[in-house]
C-alpha positions in Angstrom: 45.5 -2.5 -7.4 43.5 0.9 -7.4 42.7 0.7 -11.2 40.9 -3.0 -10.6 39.5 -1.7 -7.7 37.7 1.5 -9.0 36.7 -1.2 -12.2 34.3 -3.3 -9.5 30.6 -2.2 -8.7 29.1 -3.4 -5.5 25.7 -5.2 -5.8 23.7 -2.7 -4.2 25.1 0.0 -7.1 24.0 -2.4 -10.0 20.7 -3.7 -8.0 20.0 0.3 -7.9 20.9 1.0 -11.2 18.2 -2.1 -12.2 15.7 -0.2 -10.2 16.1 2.3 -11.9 16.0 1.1 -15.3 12.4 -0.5 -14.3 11.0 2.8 -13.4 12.2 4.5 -16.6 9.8 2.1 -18.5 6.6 2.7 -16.7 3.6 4.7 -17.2 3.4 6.9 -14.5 0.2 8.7 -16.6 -2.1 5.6 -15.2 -3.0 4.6 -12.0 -1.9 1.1 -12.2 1.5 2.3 -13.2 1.3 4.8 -10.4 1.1 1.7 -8.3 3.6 -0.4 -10.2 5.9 2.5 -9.5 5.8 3.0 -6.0 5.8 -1.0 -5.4 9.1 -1.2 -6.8 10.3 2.2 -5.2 9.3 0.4 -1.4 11.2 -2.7 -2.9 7.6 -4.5 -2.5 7.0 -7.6 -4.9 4.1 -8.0 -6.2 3.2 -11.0 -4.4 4.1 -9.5 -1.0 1.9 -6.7 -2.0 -0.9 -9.2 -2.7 -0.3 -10.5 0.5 -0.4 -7.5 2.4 -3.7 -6.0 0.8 -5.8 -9.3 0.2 -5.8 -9.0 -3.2 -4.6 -11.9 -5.4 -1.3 -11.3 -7.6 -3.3 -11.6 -10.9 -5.2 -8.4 -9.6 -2.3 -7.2 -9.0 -0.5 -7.8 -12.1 -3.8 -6.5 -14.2 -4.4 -3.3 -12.4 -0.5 -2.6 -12.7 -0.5 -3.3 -16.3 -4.1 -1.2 -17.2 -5.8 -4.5 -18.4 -8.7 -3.9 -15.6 -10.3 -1.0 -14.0 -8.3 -0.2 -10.6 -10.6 -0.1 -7.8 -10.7 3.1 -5.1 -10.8 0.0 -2.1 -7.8 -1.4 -3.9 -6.2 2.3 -4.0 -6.5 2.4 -0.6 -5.2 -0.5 0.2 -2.0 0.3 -1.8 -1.5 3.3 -0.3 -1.8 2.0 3.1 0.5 -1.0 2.6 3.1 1.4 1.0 2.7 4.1 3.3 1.7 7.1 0.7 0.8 9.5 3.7 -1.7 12.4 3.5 -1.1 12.7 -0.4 -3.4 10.1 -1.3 -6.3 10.5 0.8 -9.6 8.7 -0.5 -11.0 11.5 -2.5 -7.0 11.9 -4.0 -7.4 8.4 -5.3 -10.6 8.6 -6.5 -9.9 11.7 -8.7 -7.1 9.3 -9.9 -8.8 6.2 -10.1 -10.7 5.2 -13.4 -14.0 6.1 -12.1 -15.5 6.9 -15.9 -13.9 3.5 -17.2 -16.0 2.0 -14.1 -19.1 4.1 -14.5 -18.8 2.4 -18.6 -18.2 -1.2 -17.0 -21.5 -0.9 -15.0 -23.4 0.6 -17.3 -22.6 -2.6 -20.1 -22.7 -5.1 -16.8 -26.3 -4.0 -16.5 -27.6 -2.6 -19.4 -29.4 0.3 -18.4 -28.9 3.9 -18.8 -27.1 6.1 -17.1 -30.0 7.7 -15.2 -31.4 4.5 -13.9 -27.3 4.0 -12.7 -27.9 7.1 -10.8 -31.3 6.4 -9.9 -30.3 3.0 -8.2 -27.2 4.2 -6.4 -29.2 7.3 -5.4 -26.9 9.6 -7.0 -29.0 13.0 -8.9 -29.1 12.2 -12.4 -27.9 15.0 -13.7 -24.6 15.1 -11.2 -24.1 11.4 -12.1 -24.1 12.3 -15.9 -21.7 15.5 -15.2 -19.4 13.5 -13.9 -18.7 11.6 -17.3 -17.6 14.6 -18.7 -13.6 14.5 -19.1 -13.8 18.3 -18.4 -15.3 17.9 -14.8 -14.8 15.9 -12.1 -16.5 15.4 -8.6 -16.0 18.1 -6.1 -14.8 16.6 -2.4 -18.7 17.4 -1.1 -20.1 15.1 -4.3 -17.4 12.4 -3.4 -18.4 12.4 0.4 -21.9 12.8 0.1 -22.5 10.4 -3.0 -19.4 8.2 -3.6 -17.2 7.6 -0.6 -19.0 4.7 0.7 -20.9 3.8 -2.5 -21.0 0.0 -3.6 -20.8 1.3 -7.5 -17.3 2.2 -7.3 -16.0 -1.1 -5.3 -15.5 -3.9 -7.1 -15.2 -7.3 -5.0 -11.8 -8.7 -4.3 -11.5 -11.6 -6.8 
């Protein structure tokens, strides 16, 4: 009796064990995995998550995976939803949102240059084009005076 009963797991024990074999394989480095991560920590599927932040599960399953730029309204929502507290404030996701990949997207979308970017979401120029640098990132002043409520870095819900 005692040997068969130390040889049986309990569901929870292997569910948990699963869990945790899922998080071992993601990319925590991305922001999309970042999110993929703490979806499965809360024990959130990815359609309830869909549900909960109006975005559709093939949003979902893109942003998670890195095929498509994550946006900072989609951050937000995520955070909410999952309860992320103070950590991921809006300027916290931003700084870990693909803003640059974003800034490329809208600068193909519409083929102009960078400055006229700038010019026509009334961002200075040369602040716009600093902030395409790798080695420098908006301050928290930049990101509430030019980028916290600007269209440029929302995409629409699809």
């Amino acid at each position: 009796g005692r040997l068969a009963g130390n040889e049986v797991m309990c569901d929870d024990h292997v569910k948990n064990l699963q869990i945790v074999d899922k998080l071992n394989v993601i990319d925590t480095s991305t922001v999309g995995g970042r999110v993929k991560y703490y979806r499965i920590i809360n024990k959130v599927s990815a359609k309830e998550l869909a549900r909960l932040t109006g975005y559709s599960r093939d949003n979902i399953w893109e942003y998670e995976e890195c095929n498509n730029f994550c946006p900072l309204d989609f951050c937000i929502a995520v955070a909410r939803v999952l309860e992320l507290g103070a950590n991921f404030d809006e300027y916290t996701l931003f700084l870990n949102s693909n803003y640059i990949q974003r800034m490329e997207e809208v600068n193909k979308e519409l083929g102009i240059s960078y400055s006229k970017i700038a010019e026509k979401y009334g961002i200075p120029s040369n602040t716009f084009l600093s902030w395409l640098q790798t080695d420098y990132v908006p301050s928290r002043m930049s990101f509430n005076k030019y980028i916290k409520d600007n269209p440029l870095f929302y995409a629409d819900k699809t």
